[in-house]
PyMOL Python script that loads the backbone (N, CA, C, O; Angstrom):
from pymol import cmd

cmd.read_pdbstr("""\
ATOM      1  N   UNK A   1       0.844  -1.192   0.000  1.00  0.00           N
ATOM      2  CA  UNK A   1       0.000   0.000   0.000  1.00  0.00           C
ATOM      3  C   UNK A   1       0.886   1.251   0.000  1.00  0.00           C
ATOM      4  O   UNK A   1       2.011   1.280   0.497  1.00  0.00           O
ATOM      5  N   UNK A   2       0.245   2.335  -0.634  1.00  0.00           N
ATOM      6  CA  UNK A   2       1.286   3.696  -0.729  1.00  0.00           C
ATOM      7  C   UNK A   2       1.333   4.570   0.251  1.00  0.00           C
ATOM      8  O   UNK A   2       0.246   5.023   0.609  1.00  0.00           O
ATOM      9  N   UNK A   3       2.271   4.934   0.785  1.00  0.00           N
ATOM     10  CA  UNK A   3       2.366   6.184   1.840  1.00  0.00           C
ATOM     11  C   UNK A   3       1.588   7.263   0.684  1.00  0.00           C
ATOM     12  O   UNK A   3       1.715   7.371  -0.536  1.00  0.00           O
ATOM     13  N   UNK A   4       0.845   7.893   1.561  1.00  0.00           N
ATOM     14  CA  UNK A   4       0.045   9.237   1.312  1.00  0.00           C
ATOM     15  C   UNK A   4       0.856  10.182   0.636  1.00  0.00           C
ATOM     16  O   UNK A   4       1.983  10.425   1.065  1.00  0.00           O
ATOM     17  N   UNK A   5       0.220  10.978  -0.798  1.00  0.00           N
ATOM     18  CA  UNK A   5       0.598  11.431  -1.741  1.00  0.00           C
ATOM     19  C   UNK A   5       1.504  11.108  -2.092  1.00  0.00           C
ATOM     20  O   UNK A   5       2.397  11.955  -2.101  1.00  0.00           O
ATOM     21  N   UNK A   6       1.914   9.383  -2.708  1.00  0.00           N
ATOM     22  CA  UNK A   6       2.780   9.045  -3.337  1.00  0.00           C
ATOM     23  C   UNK A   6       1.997   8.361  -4.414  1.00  0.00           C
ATOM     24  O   UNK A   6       0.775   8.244  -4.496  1.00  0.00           O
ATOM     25  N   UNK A   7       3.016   7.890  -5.299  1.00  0.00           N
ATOM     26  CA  UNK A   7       3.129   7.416  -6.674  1.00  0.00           C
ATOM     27  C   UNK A   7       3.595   6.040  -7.124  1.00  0.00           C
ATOM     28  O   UNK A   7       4.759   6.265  -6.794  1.00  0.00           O
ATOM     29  N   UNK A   8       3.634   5.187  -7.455  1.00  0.00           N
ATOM     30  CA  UNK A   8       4.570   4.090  -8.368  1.00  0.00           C
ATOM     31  C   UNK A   8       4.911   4.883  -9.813  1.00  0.00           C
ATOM     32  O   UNK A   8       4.279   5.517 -10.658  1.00  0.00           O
ATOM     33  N   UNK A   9       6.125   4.510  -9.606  1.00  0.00           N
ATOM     34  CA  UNK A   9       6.625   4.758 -11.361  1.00  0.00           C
ATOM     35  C   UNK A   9       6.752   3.545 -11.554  1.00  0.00           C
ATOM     36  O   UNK A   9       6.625   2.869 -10.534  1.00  0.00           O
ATOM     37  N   UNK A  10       7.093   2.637 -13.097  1.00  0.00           N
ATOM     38  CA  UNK A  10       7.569   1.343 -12.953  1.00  0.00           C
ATOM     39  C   UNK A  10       8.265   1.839 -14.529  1.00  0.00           C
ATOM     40  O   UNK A  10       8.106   2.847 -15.218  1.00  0.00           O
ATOM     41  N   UNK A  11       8.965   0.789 -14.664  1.00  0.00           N
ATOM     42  CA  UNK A  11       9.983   0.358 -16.214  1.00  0.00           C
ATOM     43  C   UNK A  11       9.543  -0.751 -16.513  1.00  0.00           C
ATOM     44  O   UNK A  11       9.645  -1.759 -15.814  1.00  0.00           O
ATOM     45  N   UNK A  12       8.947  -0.661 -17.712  1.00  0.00           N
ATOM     46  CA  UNK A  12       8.022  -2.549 -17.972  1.00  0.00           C
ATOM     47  C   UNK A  12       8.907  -2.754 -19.220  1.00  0.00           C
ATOM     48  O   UNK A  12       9.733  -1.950 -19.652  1.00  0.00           O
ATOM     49  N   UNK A  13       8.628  -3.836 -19.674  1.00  0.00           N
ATOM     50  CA  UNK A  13       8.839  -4.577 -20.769  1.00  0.00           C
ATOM     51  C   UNK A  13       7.702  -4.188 -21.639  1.00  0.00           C
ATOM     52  O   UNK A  13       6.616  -4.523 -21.167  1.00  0.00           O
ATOM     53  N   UNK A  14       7.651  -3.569 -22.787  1.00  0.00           N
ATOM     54  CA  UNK A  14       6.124  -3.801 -24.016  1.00  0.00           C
ATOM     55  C   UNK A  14       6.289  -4.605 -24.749  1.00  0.00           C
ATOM     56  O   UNK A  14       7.094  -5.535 -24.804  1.00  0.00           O
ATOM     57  N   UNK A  15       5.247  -4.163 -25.572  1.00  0.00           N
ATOM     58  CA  UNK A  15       4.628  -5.519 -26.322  1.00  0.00           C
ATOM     59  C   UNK A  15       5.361  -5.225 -27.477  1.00  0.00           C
ATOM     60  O   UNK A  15       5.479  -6.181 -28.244  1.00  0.00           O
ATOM     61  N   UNK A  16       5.811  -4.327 -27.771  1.00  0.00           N
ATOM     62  CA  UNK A  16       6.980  -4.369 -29.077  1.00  0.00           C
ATOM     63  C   UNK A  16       8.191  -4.426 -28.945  1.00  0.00           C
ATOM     64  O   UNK A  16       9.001  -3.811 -29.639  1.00  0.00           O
ATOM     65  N   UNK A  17       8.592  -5.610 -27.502  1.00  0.00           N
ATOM     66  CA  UNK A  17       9.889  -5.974 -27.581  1.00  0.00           C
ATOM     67  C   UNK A  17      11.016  -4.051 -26.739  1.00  0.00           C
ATOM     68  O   UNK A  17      12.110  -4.197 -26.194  1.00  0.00           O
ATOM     69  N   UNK A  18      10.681  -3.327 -26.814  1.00  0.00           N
ATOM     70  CA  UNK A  18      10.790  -2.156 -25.947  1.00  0.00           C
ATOM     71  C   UNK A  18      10.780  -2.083 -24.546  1.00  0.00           C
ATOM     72  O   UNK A  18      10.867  -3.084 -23.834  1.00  0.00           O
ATOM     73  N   UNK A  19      10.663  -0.798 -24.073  1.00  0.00           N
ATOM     74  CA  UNK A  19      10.448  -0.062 -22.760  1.00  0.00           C
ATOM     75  C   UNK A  19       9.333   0.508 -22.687  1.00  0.00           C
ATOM     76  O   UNK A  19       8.836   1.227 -23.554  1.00  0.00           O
ATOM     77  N   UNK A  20       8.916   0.245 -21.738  1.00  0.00           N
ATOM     78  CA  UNK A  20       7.591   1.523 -21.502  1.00  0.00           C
ATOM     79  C   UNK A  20       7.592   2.460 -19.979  1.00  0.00           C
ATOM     80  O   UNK A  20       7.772   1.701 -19.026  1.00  0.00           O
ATOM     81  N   UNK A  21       7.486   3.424 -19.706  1.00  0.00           N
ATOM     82  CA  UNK A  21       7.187   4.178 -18.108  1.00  0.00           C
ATOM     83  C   UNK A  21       6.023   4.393 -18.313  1.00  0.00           C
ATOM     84  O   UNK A  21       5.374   4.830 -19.263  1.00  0.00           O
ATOM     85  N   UNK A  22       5.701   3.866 -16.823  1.00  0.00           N
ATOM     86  CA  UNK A  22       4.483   4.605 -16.365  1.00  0.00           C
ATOM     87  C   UNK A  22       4.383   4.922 -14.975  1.00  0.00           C
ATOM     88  O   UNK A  22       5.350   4.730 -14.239  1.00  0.00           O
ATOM     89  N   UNK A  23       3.152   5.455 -14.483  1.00  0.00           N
ATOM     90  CA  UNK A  23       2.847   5.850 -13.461  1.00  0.00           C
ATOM     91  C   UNK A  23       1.647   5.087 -13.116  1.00  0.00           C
ATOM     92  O   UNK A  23       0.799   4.692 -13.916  1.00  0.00           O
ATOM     93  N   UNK A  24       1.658   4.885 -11.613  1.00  0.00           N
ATOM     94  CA  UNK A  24       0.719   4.347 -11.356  1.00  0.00           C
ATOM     95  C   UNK A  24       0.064   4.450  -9.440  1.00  0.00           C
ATOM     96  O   UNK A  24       0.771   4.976  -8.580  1.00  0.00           O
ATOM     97  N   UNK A  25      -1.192   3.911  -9.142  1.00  0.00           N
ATOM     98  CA  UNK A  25      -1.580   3.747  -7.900  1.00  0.00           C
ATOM     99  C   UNK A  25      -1.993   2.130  -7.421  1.00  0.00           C
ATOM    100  O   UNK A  25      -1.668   1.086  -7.988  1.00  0.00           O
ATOM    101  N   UNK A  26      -2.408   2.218  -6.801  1.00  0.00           N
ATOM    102  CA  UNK A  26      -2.838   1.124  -6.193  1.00  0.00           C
ATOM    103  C   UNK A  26      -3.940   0.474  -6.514  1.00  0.00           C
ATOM    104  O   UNK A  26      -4.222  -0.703  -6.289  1.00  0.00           O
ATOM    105  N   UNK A  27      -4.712   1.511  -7.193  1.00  0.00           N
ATOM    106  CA  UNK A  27      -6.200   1.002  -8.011  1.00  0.00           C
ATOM    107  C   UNK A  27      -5.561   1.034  -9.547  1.00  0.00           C
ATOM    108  O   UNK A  27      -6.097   0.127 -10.183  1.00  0.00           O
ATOM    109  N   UNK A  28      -4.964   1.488 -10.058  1.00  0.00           N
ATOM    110  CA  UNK A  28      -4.653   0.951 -11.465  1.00  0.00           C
ATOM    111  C   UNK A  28      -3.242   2.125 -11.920  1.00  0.00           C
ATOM    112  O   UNK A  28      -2.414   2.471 -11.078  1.00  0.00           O
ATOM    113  N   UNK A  29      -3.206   2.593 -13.347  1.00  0.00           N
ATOM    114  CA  UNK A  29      -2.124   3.436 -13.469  1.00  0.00           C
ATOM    115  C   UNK A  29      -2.047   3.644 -15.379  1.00  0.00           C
ATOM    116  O   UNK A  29      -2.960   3.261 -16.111  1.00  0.00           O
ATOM    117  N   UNK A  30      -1.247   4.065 -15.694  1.00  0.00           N
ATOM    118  CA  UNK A  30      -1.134   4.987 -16.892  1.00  0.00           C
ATOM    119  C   UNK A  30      -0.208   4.605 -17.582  1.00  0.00           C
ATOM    120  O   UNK A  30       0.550   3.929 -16.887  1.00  0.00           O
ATOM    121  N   UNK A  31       0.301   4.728 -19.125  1.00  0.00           N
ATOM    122  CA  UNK A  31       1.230   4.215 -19.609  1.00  0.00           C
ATOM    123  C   UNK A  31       1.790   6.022 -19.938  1.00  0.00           C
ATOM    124  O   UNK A  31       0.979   6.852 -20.349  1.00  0.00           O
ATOM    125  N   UNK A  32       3.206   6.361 -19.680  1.00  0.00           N
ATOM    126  CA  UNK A  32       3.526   7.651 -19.831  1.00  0.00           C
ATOM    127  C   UNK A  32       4.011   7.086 -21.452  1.00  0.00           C
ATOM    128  O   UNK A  32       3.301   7.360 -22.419  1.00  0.00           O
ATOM    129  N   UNK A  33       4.949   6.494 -21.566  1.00  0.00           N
ATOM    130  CA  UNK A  33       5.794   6.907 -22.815  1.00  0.00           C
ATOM    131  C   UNK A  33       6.036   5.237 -22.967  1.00  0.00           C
ATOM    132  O   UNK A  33       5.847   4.496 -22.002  1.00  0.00           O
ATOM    133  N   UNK A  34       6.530   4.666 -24.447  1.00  0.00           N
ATOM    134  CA  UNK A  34       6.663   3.677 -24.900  1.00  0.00           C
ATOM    135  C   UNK A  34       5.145   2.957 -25.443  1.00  0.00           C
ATOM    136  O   UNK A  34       4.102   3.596 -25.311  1.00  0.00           O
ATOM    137  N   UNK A  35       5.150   2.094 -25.825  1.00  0.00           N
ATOM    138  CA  UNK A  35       4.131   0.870 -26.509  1.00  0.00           C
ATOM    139  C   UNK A  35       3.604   0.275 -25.208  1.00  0.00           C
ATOM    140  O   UNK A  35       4.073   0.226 -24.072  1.00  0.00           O
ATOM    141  N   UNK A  36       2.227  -0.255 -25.875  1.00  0.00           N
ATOM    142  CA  UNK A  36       1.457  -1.066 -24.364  1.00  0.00           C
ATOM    143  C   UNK A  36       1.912  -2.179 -23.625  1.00  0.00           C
ATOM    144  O   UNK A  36       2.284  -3.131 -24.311  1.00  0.00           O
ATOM    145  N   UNK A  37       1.974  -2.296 -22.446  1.00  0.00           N
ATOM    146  CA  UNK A  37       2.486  -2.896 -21.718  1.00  0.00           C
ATOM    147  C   UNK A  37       1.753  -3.935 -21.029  1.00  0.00           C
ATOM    148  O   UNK A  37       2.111  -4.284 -19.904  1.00  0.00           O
ATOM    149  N   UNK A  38       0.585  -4.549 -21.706  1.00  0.00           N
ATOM    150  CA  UNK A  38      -0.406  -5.368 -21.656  1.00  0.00           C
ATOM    151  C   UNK A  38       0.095  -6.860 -21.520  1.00  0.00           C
ATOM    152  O   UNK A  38       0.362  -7.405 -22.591  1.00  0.00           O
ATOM    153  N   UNK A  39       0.305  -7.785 -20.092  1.00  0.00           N
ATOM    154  CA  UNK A  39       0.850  -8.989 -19.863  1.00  0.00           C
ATOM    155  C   UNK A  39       2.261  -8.942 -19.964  1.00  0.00           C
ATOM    156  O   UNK A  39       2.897  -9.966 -20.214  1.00  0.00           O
ATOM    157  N   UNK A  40       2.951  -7.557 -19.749  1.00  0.00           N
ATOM    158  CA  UNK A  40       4.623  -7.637 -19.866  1.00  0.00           C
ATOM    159  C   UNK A  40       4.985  -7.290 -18.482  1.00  0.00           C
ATOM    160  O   UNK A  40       4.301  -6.713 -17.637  1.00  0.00           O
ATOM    161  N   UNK A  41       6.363  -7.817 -18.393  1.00  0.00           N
ATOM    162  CA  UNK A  41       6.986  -7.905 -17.072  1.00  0.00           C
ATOM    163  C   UNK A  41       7.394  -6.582 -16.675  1.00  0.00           C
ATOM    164  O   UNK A  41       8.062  -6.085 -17.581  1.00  0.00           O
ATOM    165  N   UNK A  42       7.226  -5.581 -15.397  1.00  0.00           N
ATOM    166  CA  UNK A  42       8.005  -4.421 -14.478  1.00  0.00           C
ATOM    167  C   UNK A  42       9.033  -4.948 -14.444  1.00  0.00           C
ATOM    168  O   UNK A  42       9.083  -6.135 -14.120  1.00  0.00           O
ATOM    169  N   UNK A  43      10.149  -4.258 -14.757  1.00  0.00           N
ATOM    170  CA  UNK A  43      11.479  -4.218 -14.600  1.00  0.00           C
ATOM    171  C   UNK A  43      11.730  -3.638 -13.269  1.00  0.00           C
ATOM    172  O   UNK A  43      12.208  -4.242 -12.309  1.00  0.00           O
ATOM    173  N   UNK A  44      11.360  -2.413 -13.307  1.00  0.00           N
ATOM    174  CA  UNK A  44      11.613  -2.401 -12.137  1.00  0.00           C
ATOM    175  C   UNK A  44      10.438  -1.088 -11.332  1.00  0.00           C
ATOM    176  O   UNK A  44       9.812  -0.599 -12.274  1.00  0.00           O
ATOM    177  N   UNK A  45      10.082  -0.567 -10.288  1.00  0.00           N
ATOM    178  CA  UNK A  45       8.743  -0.241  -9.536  1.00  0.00           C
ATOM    179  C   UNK A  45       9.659   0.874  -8.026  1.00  0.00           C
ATOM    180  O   UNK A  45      10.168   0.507  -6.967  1.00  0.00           O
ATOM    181  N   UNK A  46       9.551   1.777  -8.433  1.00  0.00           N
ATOM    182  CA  UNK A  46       9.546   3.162  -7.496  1.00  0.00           C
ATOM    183  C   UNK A  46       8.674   3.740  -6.765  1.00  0.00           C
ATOM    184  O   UNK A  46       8.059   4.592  -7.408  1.00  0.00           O
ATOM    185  N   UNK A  47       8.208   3.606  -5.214  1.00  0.00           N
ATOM    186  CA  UNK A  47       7.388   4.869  -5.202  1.00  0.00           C
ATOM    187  C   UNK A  47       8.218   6.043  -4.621  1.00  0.00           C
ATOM    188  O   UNK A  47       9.291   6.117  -4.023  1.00  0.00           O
ATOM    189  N   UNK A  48       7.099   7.107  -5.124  1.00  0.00           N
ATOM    190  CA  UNK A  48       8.173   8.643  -4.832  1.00  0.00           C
ATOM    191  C   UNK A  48       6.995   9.433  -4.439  1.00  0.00           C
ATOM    192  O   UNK A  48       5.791   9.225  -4.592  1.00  0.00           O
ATOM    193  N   UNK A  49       7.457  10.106  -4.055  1.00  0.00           N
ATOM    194  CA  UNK A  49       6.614  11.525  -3.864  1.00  0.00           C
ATOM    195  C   UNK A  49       6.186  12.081  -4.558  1.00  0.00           C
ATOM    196  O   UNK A  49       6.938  12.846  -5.161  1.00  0.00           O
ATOM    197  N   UNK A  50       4.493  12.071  -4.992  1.00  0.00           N
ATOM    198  CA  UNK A  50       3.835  12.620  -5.995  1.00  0.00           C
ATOM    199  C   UNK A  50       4.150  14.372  -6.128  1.00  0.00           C
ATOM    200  O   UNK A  50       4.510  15.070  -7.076  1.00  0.00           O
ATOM    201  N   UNK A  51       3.893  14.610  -5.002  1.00  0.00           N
ATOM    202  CA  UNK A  51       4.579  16.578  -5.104  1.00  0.00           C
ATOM    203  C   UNK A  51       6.007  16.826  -5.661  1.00  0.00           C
ATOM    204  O   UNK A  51       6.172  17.709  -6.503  1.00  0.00           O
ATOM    205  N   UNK A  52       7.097  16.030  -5.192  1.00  0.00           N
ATOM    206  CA  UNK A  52       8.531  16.273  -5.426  1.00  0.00           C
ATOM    207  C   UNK A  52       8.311  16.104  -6.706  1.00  0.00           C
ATOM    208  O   UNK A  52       8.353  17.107  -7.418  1.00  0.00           O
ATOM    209  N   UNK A  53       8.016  14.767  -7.321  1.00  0.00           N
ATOM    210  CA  UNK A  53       7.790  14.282  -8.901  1.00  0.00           C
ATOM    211  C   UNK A  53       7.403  15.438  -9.850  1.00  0.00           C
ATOM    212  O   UNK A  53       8.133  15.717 -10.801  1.00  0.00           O
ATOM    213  N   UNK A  54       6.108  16.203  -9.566  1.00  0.00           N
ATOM    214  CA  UNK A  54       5.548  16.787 -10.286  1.00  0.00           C
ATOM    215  C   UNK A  54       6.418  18.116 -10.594  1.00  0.00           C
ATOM    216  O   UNK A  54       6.738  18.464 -11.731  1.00  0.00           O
ATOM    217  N   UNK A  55       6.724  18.748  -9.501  1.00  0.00           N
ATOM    218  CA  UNK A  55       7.607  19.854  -9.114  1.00  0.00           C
ATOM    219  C   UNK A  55       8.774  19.807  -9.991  1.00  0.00           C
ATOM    220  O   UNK A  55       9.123  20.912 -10.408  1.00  0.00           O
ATOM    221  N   UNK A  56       9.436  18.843 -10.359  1.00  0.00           N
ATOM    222  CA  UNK A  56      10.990  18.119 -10.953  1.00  0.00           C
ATOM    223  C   UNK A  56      10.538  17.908 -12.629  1.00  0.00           C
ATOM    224  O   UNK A  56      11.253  17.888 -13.631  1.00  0.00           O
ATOM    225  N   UNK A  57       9.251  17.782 -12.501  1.00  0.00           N
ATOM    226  CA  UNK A  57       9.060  17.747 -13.845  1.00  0.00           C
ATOM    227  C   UNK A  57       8.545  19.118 -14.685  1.00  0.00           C
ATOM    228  O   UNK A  57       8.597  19.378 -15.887  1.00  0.00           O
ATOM    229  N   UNK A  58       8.091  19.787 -13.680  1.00  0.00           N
ATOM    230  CA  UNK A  58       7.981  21.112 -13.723  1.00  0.00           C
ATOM    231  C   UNK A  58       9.286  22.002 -14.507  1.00  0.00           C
ATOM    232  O   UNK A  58       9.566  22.542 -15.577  1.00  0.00           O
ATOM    233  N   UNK A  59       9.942  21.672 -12.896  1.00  0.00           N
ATOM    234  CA  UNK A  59      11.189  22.513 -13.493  1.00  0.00           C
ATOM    235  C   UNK A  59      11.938  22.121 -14.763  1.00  0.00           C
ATOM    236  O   UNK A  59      12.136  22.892 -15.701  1.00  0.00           O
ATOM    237  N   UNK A  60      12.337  20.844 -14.704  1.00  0.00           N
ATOM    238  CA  UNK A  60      12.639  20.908 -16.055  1.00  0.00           C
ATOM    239  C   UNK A  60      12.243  20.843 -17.446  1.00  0.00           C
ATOM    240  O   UNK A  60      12.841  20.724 -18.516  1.00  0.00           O
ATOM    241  N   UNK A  61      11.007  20.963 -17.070  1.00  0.00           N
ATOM    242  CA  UNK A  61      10.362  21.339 -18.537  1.00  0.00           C
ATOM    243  C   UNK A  61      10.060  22.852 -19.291  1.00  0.00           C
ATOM    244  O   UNK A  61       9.721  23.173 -20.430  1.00  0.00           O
ATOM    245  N   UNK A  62      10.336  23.524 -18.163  1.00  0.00           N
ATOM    246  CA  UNK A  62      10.974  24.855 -18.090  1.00  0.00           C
ATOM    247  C   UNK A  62      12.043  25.431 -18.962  1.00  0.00           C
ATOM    248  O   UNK A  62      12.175  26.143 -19.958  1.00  0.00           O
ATOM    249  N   UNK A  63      13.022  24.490 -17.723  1.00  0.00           N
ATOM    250  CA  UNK A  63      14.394  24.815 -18.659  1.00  0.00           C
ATOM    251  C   UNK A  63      14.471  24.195 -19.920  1.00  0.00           C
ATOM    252  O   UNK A  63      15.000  24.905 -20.775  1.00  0.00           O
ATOM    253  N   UNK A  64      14.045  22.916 -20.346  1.00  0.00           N
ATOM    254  CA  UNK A  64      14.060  22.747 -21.707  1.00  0.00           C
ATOM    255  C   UNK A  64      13.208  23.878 -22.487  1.00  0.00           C
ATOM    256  O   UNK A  64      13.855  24.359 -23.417  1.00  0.00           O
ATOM    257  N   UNK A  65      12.074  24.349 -22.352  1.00  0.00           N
ATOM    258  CA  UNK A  65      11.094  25.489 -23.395  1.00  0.00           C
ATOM    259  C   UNK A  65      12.328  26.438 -23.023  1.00  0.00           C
ATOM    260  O   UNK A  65      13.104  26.302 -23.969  1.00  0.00           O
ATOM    261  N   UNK A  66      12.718  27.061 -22.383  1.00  0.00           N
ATOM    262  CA  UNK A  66      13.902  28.396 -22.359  1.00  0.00           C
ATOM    263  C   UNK A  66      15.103  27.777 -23.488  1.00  0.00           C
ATOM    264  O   UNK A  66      15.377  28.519 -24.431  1.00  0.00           O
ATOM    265  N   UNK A  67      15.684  26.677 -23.412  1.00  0.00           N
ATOM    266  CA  UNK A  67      16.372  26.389 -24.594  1.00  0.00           C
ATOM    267  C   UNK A  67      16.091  26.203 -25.825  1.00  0.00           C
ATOM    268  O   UNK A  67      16.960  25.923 -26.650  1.00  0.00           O
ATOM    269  N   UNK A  68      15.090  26.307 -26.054  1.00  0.00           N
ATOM    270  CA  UNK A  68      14.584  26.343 -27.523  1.00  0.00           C
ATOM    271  C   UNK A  68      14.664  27.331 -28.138  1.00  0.00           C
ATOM    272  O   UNK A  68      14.266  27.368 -29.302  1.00  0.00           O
TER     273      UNK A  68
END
""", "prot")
cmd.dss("prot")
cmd.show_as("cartoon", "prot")
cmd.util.cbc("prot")
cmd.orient("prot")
């Protein structure tokens, strides 16, 4: 079970032989980036701090739009 305002990230295996990230909870979760991950194995499963996470992704999505 998750400590309060946290997250799972995981690294799966997809279905096209790839990577996939996602995010997820305890009732289900999201595929961020890569091919579906439907009956493939977590590599590997993080939880983090949903605020720190968001914040980190914040910022650097920042600094990447300023480098453009």
């Amino acid at each position: 079970m998750l400590k309060p305002n946290h997250v799972y990230i995981e690294v799966c295996h997809n279905q096209s032989g790839g990577l996939s990230l996602c995010v997820s909870n305890d009732s289900g979760g999201y595929r961020i980036s890569g091919s579906k991950v439907g009956g493939c194995e977590t590599l590997k499963c993080f939880e983090v701090n949903a605020s720190e996470l968001i914040e980190q992704i914040r910022e650097h999505a920042n600094i990447e739009r300023a480098d453009k």
